[in-house]
DOTI-175841 format. One record per residue (C-alpha): residue number from 1; residue in three letters; x, y, z. Coordinates in pm, 1 decimal, always signed. Example, Ala and Ser with C-alpha at 12.3 -4.5 7.8 and 13.67 -1.06 7.14 Angstrom:
<nodes>
1;ALA;+1230.0;-450.0;+780.0
2;SER;+1367.0;-106.0;+714.0
</nodes>
This chain:
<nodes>
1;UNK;+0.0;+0.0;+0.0
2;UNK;+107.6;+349.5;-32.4
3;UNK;+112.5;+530.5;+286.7
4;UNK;+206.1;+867.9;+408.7
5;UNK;+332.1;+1000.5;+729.9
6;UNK;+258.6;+1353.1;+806.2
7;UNK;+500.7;+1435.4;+1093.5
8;UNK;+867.9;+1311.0;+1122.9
9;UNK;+883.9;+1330.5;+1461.5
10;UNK;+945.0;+1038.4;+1702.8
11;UNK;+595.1;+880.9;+1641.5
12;UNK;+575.7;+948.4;+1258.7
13;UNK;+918.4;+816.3;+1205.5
14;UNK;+904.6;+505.6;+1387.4
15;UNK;+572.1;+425.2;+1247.9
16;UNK;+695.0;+537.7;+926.4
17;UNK;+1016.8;+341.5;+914.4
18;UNK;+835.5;+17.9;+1046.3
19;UNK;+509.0;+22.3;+808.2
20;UNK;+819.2;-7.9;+504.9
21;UNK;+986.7;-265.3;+680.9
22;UNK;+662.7;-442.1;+658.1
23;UNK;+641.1;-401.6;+276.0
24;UNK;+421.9;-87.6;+196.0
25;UNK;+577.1;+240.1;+19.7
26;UNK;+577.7;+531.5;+276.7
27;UNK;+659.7;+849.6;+262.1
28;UNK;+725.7;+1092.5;+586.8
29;UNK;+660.0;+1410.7;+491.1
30;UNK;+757.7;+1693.4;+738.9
31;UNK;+755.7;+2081.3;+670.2
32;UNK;+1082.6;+2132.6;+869.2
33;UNK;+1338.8;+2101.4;+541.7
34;UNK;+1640.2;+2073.3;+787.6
35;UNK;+1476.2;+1780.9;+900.8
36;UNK;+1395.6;+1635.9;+578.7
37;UNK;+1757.5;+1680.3;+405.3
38;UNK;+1901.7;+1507.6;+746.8
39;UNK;+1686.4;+1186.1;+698.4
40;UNK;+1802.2;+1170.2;+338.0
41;UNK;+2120.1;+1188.0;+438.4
42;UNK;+2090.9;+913.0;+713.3
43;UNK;+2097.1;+1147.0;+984.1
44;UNK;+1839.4;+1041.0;+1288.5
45;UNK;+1751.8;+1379.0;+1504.2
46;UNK;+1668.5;+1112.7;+1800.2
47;UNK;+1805.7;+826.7;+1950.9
48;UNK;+1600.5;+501.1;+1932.5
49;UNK;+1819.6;+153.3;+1959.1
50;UNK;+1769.4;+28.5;+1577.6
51;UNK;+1598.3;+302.2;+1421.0
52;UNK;+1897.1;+446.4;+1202.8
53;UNK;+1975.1;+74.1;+1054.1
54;UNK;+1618.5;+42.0;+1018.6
55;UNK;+1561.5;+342.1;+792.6
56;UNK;+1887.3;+276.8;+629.0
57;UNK;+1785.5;-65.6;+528.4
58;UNK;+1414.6;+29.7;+399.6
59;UNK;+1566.6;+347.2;+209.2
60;UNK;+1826.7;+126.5;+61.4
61;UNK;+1561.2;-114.7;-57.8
62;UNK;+1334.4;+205.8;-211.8
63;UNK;+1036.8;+151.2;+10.7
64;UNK;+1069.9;+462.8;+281.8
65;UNK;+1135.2;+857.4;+148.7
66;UNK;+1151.7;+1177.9;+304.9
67;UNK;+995.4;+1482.4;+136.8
68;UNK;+837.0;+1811.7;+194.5
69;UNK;+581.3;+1798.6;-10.1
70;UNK;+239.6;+1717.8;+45.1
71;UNK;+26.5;+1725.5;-251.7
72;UNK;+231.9;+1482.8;-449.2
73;UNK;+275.2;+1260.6;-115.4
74;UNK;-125.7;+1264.2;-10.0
75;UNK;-273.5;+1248.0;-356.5
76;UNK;-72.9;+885.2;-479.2
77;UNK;-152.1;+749.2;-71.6
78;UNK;-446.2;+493.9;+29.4
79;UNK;-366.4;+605.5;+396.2
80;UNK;-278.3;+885.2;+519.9
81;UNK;-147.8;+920.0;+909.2
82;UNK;-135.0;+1225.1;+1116.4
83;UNK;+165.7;+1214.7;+1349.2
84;UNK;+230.7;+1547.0;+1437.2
85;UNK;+277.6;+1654.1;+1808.6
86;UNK;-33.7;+1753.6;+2043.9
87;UNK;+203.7;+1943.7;+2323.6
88;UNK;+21.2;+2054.0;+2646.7
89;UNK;-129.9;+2404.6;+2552.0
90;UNK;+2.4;+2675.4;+2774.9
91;UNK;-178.0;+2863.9;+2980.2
92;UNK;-466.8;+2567.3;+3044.0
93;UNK;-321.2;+2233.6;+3030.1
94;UNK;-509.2;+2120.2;+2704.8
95;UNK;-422.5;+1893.6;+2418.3
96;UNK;-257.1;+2198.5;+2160.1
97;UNK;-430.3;+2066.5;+1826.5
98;UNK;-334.5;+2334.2;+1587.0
99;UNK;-85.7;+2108.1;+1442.7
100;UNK;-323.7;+1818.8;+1387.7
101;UNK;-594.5;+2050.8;+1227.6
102;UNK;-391.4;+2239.3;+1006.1
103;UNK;-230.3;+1874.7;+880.8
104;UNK;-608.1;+1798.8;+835.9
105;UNK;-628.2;+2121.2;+570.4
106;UNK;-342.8;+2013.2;+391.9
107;UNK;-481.0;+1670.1;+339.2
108;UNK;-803.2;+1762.5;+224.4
109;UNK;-709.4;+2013.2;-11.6
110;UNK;-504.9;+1712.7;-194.2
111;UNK;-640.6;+1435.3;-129.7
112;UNK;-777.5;+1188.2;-464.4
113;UNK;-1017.6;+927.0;-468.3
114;UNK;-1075.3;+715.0;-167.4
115;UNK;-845.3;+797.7;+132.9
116;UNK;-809.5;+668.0;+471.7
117;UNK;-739.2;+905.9;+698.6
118;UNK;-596.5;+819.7;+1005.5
119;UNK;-503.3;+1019.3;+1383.3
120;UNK;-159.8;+844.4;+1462.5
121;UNK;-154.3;+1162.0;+1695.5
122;UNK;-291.8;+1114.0;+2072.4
123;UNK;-598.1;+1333.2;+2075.3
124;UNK;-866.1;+1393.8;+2327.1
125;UNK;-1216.6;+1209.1;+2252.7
126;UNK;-1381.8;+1429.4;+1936.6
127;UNK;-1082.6;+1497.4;+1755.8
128;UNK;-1152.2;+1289.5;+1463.6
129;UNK;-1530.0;+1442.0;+1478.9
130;UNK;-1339.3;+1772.6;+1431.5
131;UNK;-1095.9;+1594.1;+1181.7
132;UNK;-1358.1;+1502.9;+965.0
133;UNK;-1551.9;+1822.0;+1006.1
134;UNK;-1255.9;+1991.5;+852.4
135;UNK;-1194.4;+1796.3;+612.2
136;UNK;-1543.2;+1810.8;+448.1
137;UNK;-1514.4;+2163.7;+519.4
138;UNK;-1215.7;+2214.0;+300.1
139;UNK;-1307.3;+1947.9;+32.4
140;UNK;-1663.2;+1898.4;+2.1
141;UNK;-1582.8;+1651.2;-269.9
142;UNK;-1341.7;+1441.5;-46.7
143;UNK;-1422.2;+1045.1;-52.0
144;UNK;-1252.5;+965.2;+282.2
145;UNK;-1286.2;+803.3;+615.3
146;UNK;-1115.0;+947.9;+935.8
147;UNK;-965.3;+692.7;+1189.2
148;UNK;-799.7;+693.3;+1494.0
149;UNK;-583.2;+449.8;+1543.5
150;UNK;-343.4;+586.3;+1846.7
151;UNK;-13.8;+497.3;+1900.5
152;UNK;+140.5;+253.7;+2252.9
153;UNK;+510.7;+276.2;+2164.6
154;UNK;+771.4;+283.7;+2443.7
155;UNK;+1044.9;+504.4;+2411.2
156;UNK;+1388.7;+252.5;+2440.7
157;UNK;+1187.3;-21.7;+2286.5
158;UNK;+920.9;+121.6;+1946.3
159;UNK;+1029.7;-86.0;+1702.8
160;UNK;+966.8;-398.6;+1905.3
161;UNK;+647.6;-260.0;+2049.6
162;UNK;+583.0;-146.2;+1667.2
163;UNK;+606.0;-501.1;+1569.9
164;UNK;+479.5;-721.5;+1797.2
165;UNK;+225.3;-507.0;+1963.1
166;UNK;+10.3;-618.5;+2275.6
167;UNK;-287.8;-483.8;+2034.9
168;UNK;-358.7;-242.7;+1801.1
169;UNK;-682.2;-28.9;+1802.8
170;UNK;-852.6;+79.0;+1559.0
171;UNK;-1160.4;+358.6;+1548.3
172;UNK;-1363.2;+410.4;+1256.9
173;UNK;-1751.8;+566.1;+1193.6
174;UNK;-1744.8;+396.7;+813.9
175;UNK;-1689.1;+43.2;+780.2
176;UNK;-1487.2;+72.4;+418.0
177;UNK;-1164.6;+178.1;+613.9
178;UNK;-1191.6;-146.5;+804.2
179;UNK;-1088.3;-338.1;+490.2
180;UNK;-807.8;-93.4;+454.1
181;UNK;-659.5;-44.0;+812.2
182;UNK;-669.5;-434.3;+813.2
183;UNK;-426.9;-438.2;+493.2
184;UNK;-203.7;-227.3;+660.2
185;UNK;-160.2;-415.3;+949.6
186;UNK;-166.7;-770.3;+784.1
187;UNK;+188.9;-872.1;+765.4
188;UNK;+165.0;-877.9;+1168.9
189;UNK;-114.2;-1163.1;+1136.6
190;UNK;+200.0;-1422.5;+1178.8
191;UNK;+251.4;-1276.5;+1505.5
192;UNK;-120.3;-1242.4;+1616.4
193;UNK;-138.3;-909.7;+1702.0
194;UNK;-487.2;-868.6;+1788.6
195;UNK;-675.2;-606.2;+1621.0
196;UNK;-949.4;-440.8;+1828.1
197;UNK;-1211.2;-231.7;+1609.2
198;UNK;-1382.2;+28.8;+1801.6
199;UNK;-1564.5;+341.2;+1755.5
200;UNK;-1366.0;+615.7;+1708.1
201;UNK;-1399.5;+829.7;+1998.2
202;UNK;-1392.4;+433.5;+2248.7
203;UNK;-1047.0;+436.6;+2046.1
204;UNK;-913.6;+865.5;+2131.0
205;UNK;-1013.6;+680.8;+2496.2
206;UNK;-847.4;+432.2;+2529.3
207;UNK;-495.5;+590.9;+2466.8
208;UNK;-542.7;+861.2;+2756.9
209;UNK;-720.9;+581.3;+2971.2
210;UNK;-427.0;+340.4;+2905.6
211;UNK;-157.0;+582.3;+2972.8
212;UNK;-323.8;+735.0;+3275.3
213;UNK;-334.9;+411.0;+3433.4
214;UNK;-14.9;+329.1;+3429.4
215;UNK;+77.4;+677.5;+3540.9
216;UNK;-146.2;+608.5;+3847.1
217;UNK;+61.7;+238.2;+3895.8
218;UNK;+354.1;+412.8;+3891.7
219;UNK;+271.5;+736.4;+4168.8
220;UNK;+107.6;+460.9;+4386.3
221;UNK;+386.3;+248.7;+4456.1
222;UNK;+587.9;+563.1;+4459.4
223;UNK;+356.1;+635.2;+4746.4
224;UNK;+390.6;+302.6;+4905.9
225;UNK;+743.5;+385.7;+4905.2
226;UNK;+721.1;+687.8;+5120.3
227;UNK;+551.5;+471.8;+5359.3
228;UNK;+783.8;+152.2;+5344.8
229;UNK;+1038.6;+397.3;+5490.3
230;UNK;+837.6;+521.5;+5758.3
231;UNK;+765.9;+159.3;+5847.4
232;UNK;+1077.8;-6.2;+5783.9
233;UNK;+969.2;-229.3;+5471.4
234;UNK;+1075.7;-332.1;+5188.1
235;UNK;+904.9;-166.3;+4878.0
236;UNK;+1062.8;-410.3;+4618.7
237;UNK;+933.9;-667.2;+4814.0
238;UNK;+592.3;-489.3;+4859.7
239;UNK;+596.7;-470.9;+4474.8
240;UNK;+715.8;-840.1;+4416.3
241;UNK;+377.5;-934.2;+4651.5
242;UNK;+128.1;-731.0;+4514.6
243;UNK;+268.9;-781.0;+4111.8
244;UNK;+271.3;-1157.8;+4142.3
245;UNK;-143.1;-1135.7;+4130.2
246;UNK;-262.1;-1160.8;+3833.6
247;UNK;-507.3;-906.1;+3856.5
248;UNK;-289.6;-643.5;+3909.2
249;UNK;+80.1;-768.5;+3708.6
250;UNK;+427.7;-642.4;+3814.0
251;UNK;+513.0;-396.4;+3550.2
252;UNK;+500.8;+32.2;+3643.9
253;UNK;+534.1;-83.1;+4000.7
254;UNK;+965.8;+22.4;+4053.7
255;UNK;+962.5;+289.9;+4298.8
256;UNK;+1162.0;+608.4;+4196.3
257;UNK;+1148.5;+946.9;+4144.9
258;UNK;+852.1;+1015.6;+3936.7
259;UNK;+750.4;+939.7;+3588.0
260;UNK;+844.7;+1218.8;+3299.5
261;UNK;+873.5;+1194.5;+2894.3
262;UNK;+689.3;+1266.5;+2603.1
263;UNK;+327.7;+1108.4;+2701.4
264;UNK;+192.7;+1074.6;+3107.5
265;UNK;+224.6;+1408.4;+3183.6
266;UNK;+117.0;+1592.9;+2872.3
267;UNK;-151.9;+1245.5;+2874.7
268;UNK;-276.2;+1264.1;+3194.6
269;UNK;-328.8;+1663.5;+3206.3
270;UNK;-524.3;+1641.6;+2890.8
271;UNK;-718.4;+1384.8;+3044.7
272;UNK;-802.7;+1533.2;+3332.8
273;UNK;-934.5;+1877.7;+3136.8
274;UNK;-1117.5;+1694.3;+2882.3
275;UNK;-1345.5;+1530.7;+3186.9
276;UNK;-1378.3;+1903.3;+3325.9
277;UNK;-1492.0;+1991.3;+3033.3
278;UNK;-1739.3;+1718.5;+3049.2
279;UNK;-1826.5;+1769.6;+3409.7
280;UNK;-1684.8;+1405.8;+3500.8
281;UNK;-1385.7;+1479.4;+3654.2
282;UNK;-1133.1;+1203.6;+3720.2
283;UNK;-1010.1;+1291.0;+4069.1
284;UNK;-774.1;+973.6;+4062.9
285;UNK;-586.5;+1080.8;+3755.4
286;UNK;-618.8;+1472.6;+3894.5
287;UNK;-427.9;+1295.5;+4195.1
288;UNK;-177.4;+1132.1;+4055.5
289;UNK;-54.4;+1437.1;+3846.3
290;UNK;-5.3;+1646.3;+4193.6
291;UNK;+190.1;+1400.9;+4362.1
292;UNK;+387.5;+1317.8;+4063.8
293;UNK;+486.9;+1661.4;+4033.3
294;UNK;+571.7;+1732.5;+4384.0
295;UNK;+784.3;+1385.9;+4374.2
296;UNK;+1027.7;+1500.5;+4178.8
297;UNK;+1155.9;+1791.8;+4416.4
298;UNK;+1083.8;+1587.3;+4715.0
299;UNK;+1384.6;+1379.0;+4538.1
300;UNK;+1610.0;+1671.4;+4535.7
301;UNK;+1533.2;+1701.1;+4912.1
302;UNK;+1610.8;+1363.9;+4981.6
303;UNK;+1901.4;+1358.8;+4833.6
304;UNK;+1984.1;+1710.3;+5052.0
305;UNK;+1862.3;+1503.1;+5372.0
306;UNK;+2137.1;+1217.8;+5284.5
307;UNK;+2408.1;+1465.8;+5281.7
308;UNK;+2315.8;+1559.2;+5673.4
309;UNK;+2080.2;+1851.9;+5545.4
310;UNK;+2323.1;+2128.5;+5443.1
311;UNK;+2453.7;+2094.6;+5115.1
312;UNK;+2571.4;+2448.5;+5003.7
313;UNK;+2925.3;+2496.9;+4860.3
314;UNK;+2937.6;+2106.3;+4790.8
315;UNK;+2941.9;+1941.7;+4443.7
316;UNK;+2708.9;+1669.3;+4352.7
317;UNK;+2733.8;+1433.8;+4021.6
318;UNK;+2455.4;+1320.0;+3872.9
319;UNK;+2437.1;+995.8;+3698.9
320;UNK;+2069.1;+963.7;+3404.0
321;UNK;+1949.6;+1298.2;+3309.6
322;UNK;+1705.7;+1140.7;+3025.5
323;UNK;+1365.3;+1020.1;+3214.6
324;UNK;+1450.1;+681.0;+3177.1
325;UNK;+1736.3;+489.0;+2995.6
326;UNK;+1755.9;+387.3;+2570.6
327;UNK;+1633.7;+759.0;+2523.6
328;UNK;+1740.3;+1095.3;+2468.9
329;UNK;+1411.2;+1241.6;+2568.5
330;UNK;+1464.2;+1487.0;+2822.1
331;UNK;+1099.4;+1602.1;+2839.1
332;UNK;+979.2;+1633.4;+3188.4
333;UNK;+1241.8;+1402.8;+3329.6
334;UNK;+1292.8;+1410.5;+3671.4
335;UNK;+1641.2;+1512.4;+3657.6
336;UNK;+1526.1;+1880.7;+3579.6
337;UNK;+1347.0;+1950.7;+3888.8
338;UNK;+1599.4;+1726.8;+4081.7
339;UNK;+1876.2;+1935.9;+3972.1
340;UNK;+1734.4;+2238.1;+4062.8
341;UNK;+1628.0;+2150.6;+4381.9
342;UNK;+1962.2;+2091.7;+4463.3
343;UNK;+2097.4;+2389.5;+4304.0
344;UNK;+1848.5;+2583.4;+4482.8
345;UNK;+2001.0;+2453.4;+4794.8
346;UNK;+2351.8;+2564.8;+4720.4
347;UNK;+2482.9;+2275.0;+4578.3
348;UNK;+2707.4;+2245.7;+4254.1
349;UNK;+2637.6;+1973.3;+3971.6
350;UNK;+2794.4;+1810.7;+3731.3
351;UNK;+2581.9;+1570.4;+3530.2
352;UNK;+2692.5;+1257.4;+3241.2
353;UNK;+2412.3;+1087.4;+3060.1
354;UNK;+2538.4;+847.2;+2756.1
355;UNK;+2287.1;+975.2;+2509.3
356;UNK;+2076.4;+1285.8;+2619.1
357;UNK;+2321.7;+1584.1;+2722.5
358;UNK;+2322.2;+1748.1;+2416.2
359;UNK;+1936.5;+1816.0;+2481.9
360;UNK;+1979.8;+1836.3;+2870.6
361;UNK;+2207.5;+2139.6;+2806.0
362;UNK;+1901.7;+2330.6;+2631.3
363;UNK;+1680.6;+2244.4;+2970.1
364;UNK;+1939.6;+2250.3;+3260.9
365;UNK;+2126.8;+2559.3;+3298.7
366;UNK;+2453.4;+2582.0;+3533.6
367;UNK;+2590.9;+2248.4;+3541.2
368;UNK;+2891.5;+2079.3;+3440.7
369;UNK;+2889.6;+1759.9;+3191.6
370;UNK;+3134.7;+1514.7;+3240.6
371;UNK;+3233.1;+1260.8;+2933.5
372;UNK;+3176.9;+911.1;+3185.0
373;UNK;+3032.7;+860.7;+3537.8
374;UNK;+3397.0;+865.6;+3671.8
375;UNK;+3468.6;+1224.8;+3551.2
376;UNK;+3143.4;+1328.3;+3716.5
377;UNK;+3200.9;+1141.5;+4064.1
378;UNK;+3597.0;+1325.7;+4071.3
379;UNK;+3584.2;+1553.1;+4376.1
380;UNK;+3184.7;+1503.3;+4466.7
381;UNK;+3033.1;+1516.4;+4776.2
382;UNK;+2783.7;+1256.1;+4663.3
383;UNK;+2679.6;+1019.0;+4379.6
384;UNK;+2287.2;+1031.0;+4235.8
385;UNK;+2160.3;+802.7;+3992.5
386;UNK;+1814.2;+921.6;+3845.8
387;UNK;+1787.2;+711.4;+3523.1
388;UNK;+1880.3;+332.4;+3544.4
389;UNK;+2111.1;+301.5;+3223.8
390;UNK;+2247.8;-4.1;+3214.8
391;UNK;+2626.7;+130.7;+3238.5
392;UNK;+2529.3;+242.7;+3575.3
393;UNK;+2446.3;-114.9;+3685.0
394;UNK;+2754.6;-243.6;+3758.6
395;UNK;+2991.9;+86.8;+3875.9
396;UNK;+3332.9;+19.1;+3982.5
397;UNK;+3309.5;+171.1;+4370.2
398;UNK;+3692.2;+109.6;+4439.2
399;UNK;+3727.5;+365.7;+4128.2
400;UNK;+3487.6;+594.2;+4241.7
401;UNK;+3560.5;+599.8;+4592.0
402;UNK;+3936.2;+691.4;+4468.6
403;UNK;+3779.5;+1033.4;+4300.8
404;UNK;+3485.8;+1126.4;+4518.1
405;UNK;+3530.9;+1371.5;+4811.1
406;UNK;+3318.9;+1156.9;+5017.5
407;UNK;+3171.4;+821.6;+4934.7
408;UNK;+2794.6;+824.8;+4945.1
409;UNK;+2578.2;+727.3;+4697.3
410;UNK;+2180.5;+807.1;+4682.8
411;UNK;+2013.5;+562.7;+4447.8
412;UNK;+1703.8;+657.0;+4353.3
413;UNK;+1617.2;+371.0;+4126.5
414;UNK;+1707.5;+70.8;+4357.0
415;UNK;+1973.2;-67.8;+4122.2
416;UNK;+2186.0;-164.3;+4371.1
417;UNK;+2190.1;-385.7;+4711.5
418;UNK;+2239.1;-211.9;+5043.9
419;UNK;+2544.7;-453.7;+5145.2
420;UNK;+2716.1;-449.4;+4822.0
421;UNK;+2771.4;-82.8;+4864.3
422;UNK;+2844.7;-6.4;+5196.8
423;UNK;+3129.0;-324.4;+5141.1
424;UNK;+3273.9;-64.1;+4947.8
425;UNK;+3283.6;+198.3;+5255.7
426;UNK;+2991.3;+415.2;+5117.8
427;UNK;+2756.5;+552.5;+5278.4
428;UNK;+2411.9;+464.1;+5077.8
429;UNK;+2059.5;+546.5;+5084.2
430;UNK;+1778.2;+430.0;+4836.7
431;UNK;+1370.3;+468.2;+4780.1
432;UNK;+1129.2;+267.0;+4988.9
433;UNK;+1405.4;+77.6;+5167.4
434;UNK;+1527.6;-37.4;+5500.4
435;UNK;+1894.7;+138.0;+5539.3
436;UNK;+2001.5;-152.1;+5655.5
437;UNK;+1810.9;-443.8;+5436.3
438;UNK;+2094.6;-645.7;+5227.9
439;UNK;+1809.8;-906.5;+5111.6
440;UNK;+1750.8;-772.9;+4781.2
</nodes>
């Protein structure tokens, strides 16, 4: 089939790169020209593990292009996808859909014969009413059906989640894109992947609700941390009982510092104003976004509160600045707030992340970047980890206690054991954890 991506962006592009790996022709079609004459060149403006083989392969092979240009792109397409962002709106929280609307102008005004168009986009419920609206509003004579068919890709892992998806949903008001959204997703019938056809606005649903939820899994165990500590438990243990039921499942329950990136908070705000707006508020999800917020400077504090409380004219090194590892996202990670917290304080930083400093540096002003966790720890009061990349898994602490000023270490992702630190002579502290508990 002949498919095009409007958006180049993280969601466009993976989708993009992995509907030609499947066999269809697809062109991503951005208006950002910089952009465009990168990807022909083979240059990837993020970091996903596989992505830049994955485009070089299915550009080598003829099936994926990059282009500006929409008219020549939407009129030769059976499907059309919208994948441009939908960033919180300032000033109220909302779901910013100028981008999405105006890509649904563009379409209409060149779209031939019968199109499929679909919302790749995450989009409150009614977007595709407006979508369509639009579109016959432009076009009058446009033969097309508008989708949604939202998008459940992890960041660190797309292309696997792209290809052997836990399900793939599909919204439609006319039953001829059926036939067509099913061709586009056939060469996954191998693998099973179920496809669940809904209504269109059930489907602009079921994104938000999806991604709220886990949001919610991950603030209350972050909760049950803060009270494991008061108790003296054992939070991974708490998780490891409550995740072996069935009914509930282990995954989103790691205590840390708060969740961040490109989707639950952006996600869960819209959420929450789109059930104002309905006068069904969702005082759960409303919930979860305060405490999640609040988390993230409570970290910085804790952190202040394992250095004995005072921590001006010291120097800290941070190890993850993206909000989680196999990323470069830096989009509401919790190393921005964490960092200021302690800069706020007094404190000095100096940060390493292996992939995401070059973006960090546009978000996190005043710190020093080192080139390796060793060259951050030299002369530090302290060591922080805030994102678990694996290279931080297995630190040499007869190295780094040679460098730091003093050996402590404040891990706020659990990654380590209580007694195979403090072996080392360091002083270490970690979420939802007995000080003293070596069991884990």
């Amino acid at each position: 089939m002949h498919i095009t991506m409007i958006g180049s962006g993280y969601v466009g592009l993976v989708s993009g790169v992995c509907f030609a790996d499947f066999g269809h022709d697809v062109i991503c079609v951005d208006k950002d020209a910089g952009k465009i004459e990168a990807l022909r060149q083979g240059d990837i403006p993020i970091f996903e593990p596989g992505l830049e083989q994955l485009v070089a392969d299915n550009v080598r092979a003829g099936r994926l292009s990059f282009s500006t240009e929409v008219e020549s792109s939407v009129a030769a397409s059976d499907v059309v996808f919208i994948a441009v962002g939908t960033p919180s709106r300032r000033g109220d929280g909302h779901a910013d859909l100028s981008y999405v609307y105006a890509a649904a102008r563009e379409i209409a005004e060149h779209v031939k014969g019968f199109t499929v168009i679909v919302t790749k986009s995450t989009v409150p419920v009614g977007t595709g009413d407006e979508v369509e609206r639009i579109v016959r509003e432009t076009n009058p004579e446009a033969d097309v059906a508008v989708v949604s068919n939202p998008e459940f890709l992890r960041e660190g892992a797309a292309i696997e989640d792209f290809k052997r998806p836990d399900r793939i949903v599909i919204g439609l008001n006319d039953d001829r894109a059926r036939g067509v959204m099913t061709e586009v997703y056939r060469p996954l019938y191998l693998n099973q992947a179920p496809l669940l056809f809904t209504a269109r606005r059930t489907s602009e649903l079921i994104k938000y609700a999806a991604n709220a939820f886990l949001a919610m899994k991950i603030t209350f165990i972050n909760e049950m941390a803060d009270l494991c500590e008061k108790v003296g438990a054992n939070v991974q243990e708490v998780s490891r009982g409550i995740g072996l039921d069935g009914r509930i499942g282990s995954k989103f329950l790691h205590a840390g510092p708060g969740y961040g990136g490109s989707c639950f908070p952006k996600d869960t705000l819209a959420l929450a104003k789109t059930a104002q707006d309905y006068d069904s508020p969702v005082r759960l999800i409303e919930t979860t976004i305060s405490i999640n917020d609040s988390r993230k400077r409570a970290m910085g504090r804790k952190v202040i509160a394992a250095m004995g409380g005072d921590v001006r004219g010291k120097t800290i090194a941070v190890l993850g600045l993206t909000f989680k590892p196999n990323t470069d996202d830096m989009r509401d990670s919790p190393s921005i707030s964490i960092i200021q917290a302690l800069q706020d304080a007094g404190a000095s930083v100096t940060g390493y992340d292996p992939e995401g400093m070059d973006n960090a540096r546009q978000l996190i002003d005043n710190i020093a970047y080192a080139e390796d966790a060793y060259s951050a720890a030299r002369g530090a009061d302290a060591l922080v980890i805030i994102t678990e990349w694996n290279q931080f898994r297995a630190l040499d602490f007869g190295r780094l206690k040679s460098v730091m000023k003093a050996p402590l270490l404040v891990d706020l992702r659990n990654i380590y054991r209580h007694d195979e630190v403090t072996k080392h002579g360091f002083a270490y502290t970690s979420v939802g954890r007995p000080s003293s508990d070596a069991t884990l």
